[in-house]
C-alpha positions in Angstrom: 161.6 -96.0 124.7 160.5 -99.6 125.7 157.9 -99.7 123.0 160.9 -99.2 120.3 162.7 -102.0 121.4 160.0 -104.5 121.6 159.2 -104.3 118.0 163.1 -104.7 116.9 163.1 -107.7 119.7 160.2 -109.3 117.8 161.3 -108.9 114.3 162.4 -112.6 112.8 161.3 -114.5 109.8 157.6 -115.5 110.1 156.6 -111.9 112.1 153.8 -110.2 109.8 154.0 -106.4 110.0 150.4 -106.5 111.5 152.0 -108.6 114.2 154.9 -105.8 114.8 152.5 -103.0 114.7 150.5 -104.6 117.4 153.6 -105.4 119.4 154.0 -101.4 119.3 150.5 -100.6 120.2 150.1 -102.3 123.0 153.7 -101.2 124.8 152.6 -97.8 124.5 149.4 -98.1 125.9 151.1 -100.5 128.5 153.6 -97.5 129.5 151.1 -94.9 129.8 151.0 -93.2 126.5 148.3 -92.1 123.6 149.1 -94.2 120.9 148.7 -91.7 117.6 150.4 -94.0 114.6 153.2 -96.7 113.3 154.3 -97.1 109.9 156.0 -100.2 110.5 157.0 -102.2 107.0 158.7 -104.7 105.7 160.6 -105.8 102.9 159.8 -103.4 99.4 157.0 -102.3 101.6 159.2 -100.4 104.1 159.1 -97.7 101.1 155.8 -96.4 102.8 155.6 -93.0 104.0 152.6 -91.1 105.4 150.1 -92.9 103.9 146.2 -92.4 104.9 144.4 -96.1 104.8 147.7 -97.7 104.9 147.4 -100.9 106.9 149.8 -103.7 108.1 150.3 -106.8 105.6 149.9 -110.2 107.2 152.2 -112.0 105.0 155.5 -113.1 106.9 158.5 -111.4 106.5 161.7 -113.5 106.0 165.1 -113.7 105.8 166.8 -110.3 104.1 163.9 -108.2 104.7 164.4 -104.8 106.0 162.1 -103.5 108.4 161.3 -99.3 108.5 159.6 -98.2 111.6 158.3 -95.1 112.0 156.4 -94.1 115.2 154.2 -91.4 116.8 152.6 -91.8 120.2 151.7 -89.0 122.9 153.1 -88.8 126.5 151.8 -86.4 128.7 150.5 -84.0 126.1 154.5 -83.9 124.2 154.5 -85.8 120.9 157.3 -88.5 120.7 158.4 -89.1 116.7 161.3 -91.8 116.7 162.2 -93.9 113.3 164.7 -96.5 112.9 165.3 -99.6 110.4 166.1 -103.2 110.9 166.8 -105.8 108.2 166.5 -109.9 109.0 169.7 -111.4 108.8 172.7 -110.0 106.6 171.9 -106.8 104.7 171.9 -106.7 101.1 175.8 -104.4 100.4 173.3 -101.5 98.9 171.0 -101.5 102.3 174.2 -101.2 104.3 175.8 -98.3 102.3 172.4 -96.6 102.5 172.3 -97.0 105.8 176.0 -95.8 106.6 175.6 -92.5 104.3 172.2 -91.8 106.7 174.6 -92.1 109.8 176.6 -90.0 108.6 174.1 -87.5 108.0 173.2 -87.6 111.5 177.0 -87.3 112.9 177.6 -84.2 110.4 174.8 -82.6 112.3 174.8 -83.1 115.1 178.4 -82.0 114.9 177.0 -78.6 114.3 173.8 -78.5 116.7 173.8 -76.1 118.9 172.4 -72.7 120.1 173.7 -69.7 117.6 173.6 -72.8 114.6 171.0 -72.0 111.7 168.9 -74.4 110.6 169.6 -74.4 106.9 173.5 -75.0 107.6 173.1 -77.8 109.3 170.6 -78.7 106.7 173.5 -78.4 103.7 175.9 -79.7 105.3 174.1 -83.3 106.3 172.6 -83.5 103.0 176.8 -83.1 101.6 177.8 -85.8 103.6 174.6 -87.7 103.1 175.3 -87.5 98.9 179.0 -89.1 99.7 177.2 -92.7 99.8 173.9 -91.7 98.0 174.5 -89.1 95.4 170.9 -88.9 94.1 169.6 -88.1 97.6 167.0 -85.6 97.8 164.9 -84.2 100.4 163.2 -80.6 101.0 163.8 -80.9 105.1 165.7 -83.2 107.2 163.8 -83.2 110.6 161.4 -80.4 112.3 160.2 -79.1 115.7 158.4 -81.1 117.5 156.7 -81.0 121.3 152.6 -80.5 121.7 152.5 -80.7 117.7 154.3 -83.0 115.5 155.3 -80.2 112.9 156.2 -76.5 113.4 156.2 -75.2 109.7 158.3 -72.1 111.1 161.4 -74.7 112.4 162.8 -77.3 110.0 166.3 -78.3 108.8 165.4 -77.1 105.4 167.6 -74.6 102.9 164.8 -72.0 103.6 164.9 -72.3 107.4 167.4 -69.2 108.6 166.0 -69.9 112.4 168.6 -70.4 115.1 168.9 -72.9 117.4 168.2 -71.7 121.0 168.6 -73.5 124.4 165.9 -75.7 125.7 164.6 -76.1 121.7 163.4 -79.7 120.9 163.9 -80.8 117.1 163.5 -83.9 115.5 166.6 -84.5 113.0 165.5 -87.9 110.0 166.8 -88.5 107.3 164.3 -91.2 105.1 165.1 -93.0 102.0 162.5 -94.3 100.0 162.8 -96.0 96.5 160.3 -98.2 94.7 160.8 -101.6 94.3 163.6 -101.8 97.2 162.3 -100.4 100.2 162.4 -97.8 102.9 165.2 -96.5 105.5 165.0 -93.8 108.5 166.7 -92.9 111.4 164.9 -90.0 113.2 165.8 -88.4 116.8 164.6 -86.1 118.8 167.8 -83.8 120.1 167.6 -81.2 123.2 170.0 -78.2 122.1 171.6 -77.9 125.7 173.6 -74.5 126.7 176.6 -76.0 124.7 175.8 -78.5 122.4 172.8 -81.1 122.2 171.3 -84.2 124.2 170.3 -87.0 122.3 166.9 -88.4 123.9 167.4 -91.6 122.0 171.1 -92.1 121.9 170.3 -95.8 123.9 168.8 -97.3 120.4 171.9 -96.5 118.2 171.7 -95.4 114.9 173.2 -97.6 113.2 171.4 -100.6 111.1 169.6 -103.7 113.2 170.8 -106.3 111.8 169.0 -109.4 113.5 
């Protein structure tokens, strides 16, 4: 997880997202791994998602921006998909209640996670929660199964997902907000359903906000 916190340690006013995208490309390739991709964006730009051609501004980001990263690399042959936002001094109120309902997405889930869970109820019941701080929130799946591939299309915390959760499984639970003109937010995880429960493989970044 180095690679993750040297881009939030970099982040300050003046940092281009070129600069931050660099900063994660070369700790990955530092640590051993196969760098695949990094949405990394700032300000109304952090509204990106997958986007083919998309490349880094080189305009400074300053004070009040948020910051969106979202990043894929390979280590030994197992894909590692981890997302988490950052804002540049105080956050705006609607950034930080945003940001709050997300977390408590993620809580509400991983509440539930573990083996004999389906997918789709922990799917409901995260997006319920979610809609307690952003009641317009809307998204077909909130994480997948991930390991040699990025995506399973057979496991995702989506309503049509009746799969169980088994012991030794490795999903990725997210939960992205994107709007126009305002910006971009996701906290993604990879989880280990354990014989009882779950291990969180990124629990030592937080979740919360990085307010910086």
């Amino acid at each position: 997880m180095f690679s993750k916190d040297s881009v939030i340690d970099h982040i300050s006013p003046g940092v281009t997202e070129r600069e931050l995208n660099d900063v994660y490309f070369f700790a990955v390739i530092r640590e051993g791994s196969y760098f695949v991709n990094a949405l990394i964006g700032g300000g109304t730009r952090a509204d990106v998602a997958l986007a083919p051609g998309w490349l880094p501004s080189k305009e400074p980001l300053k004070k009040g921006d948020m910051v969106r990263m979202d990043c894929y690399h390979v280590y030994e042959n197992y894909i590692s998909d981890v997302a988490r936002t950052a804002v540049i001094g105080s956050p705006g109120e609607k950034l930080k209640r945003y940001c709050d309902a997300l977390v408590e997405g993620h809580k509400e889930a991983f509440n539930m996670i573990a083996p004999g869970k389906k997918a789709s109820e922990i799917f409901y019941s995260a997006m319920e929660k979610i809609k307690e701080g952003i009641p317009h929130y809307k998204r077909p799946h909130l994480g997948h199964s991930t390991g040699v591939k990025c995506y399973n299309p057979l496991l995702s915390f989506s309503p049509q997902c009746n799969v169980v959760l088994q012991e030794n499984m490795v999903i990725n639970f997210e939960t992205p907000y994107y709007e126009l003109g305002f910006g971009g937010i996701n906290i993604e995880e990879p989880i280990l359903v354990t014989k009882n429960d779950y291990k969180d493989l990124t629990s030592r970044l937080g979740k919360n906000l990085h307010i910086l």
